[in-house]
C-alpha positions in Angstrom: 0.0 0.0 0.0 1.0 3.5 -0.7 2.1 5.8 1.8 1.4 2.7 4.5 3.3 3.6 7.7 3.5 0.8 10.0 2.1 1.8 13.7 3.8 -1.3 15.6 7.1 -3.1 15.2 8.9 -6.3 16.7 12.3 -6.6 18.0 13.2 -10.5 18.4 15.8 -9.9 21.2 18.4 -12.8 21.8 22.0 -13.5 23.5 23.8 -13.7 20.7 27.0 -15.0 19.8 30.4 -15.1 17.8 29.4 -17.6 15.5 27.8 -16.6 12.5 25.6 -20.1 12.1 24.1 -19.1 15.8 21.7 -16.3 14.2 20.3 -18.5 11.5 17.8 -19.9 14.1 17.1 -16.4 15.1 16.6 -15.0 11.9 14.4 -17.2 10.2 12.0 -16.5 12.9 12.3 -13.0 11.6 11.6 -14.3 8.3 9.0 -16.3 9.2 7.1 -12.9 11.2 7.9 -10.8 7.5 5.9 -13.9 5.2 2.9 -13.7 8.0 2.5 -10.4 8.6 4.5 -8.7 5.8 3.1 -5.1 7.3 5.1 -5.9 10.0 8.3 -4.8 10.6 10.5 -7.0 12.4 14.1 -6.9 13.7 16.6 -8.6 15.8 18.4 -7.6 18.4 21.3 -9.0 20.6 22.3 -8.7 24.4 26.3 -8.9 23.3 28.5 -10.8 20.7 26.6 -9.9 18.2 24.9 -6.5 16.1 22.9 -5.1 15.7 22.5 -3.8 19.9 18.5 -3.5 21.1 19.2 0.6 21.0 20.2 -0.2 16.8 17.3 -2.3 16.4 14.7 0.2 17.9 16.1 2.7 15.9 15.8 1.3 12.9 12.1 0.6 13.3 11.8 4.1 14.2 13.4 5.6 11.6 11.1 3.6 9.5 8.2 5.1 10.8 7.0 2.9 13.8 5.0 4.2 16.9 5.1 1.1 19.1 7.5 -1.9 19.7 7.0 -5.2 20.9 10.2 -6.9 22.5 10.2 -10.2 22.4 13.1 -12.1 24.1 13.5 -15.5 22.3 15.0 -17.4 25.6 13.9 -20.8 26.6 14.9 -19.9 30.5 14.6 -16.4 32.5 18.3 -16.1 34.1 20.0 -13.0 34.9 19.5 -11.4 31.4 16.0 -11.9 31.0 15.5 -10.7 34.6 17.8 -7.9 35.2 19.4 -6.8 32.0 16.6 -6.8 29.6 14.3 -4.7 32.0 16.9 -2.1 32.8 17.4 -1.7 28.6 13.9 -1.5 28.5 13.7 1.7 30.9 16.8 3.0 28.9 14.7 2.7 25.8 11.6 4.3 27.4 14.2 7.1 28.6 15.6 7.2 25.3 12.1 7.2 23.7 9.6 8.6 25.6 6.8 8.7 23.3 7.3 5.3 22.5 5.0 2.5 24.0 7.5 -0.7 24.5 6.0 -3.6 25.5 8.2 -6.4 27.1 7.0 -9.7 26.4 7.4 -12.8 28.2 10.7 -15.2 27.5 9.4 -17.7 24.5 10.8 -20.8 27.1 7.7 -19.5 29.3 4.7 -20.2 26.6 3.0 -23.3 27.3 2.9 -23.6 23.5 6.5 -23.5 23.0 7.1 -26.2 25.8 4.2 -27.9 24.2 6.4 -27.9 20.9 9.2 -28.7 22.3 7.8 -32.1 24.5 6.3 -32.9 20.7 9.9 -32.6 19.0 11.6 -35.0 21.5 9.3 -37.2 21.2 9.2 -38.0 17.7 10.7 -40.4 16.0 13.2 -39.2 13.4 
């Protein structure tokens, strides 16, 4: 659509790593959100070892004309990260941004569906 301007992004937020193959899982969920909803912008975002940081990745849906973002931390457990560090980037972001409505969304390892998945994986037979 013409002149579209999207009102809510995504930022898939993970740990992130040195090694190059370690995203792939990462970014086909991002893929997977932009063949779904292709009105939906979508970035990722890494705690350290990897780029873009979460402050890039907000940015970038900013700049391209979002009003809202959606954080979504793609951890199967809640350790210190997803207790401590996310929520104080958050705040930073809501400093940083204070127009902006973030919302913070559970860890994906919390979502009974996901642990649903998961138990459904292990189980079959390859």
């Amino acid at each position: 659509m013409s002149g579209f301007v999207p009102s809510h992004g995504i930022v898939l937020f993970a740990h992130g790593s040195r090694d190059p193959l370690w995203h792939k899982p990462i970014e086909a969920v991002s893929a997977r959100i932009a063949a779904l909803a292709p009105d939906t912008p979508v970035a990722c975002a890494y705690l350290e070892l990897s780029t873009p940081d979460l402050p890039t990745a907000v940015r970038e849906l900013l700049d391209r004309g979002v009003q809202a973002i959606r954080i979504v931390p793609l951890f199967l457990g809640v350790g210190k990260h997803g207790r401590e560090d996310l929520p104080r980037l958050v705040a930073e972001l809501q400093i940083a941004h204070p127009g902006v409505p973030f919302t913070l969304m559970p860890a994906v390892g919390e979502d009974t569906r996901l642990v649903q998945l998961l138990a459904q994986i292990a189980l079959d037979t390859p």
